[in-house]
C-alpha positions, -999 to +999 in steps of 0.1 A: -843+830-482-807+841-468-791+825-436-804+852-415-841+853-424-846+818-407-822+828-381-845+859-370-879+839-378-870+813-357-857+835-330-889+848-327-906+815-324-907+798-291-889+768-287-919+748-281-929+760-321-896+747-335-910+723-355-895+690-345-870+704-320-880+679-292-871+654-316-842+664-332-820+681-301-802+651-298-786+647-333-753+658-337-747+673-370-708+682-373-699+712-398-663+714-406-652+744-427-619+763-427-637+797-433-644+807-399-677+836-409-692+809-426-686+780-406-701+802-376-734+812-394-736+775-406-734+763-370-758+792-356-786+783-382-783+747-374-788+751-340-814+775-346-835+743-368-830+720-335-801+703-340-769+694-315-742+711-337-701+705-337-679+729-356-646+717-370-617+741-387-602+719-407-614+675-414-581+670-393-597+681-363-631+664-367-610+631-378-594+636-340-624+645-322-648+629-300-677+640-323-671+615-351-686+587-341-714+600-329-721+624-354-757+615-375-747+643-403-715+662-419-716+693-434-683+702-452-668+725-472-657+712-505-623+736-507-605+732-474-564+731-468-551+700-456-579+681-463-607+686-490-645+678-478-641+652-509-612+635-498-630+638-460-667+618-473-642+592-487-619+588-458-647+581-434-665+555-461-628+540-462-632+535-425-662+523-423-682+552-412-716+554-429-723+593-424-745+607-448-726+640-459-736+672-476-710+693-493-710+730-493-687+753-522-677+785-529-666+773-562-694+749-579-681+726-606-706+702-622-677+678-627-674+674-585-708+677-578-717+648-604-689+624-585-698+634-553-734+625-557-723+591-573-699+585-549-730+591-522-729+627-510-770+632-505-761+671-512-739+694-531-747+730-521-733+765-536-722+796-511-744+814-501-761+783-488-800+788-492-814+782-454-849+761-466-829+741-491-800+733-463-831+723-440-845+700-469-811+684-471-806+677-436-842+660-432-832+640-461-803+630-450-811+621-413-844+606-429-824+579-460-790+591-460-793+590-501-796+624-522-831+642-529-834+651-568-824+685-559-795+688-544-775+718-559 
């Protein structure tokens, strides 16, 4: 299923039908992604599953923003400027900050992906990102914080 499938099924639901909206409105998943399209359907499809949703251009900017401590999941890019989503997860485990992270690539390398789970990333996801599996990996992640068996 592509991003906008779920977008226009759940459009046509009524909020009431979301499943687990009522629960879930108040967690704050932050997406930080330098590729503005893709960051923007990320967010919209996020929001569209139930969630409160922050959008960040670069990890700079989330590193500086309000959001970061009381955000329950990152999404983020593996490939960003500055910054990668990599070096991001490990920076906030360096600080102390506990938030379960899925990574999202353009560019999939097994080599990454394989660190990244070891290192406690509960999902590495290829572009286009698959809406049901994205879904899957946020429950998870809210749910443990540790990575489901498949995660790529």
């Amino acid at each position: 299923m592509t991003l906008g499938c779920l977008q226009r099924e759940a459009l046509l639901r009524r909020p009431a039908e979301m499943p687990g909206s009522a629960m879930l409105h108040r967690t704050l998943i932050s997406i930080v992604d330098d590729d503005q399209p893709h960051r923007e359907s990320m967010q919209k499809l996020v929001m569209l599953l139930g969630y409160t949703v922050e959008a960040f251009a670069s990890a700079a900017e989330f590193l500086a923003s309000h959001a970061l401590p009381e955000t329950a999941c990152l999404v983020t890019d593996v490939n960003m400027p500055g910054m990668t989503g990599v070096e991001l997860h490990r920076h906030l485990v360096d600080a102390g900050y506990a938030i379960p992270t899925i990574l999202v690539t353009a560019y999939p390398d097994e080599v990454v992906r394989d660190r990244a789970l070891k290192d406690g990333i509960v999902c590495y996801l290829s572009k286009p990102v698959d809406d049901n599996h994205l879904e899957r990996c946020l429950r998870s992640a809210l749910q443990s914080g540790t990575s489901i068996e498949d995660n790529s």
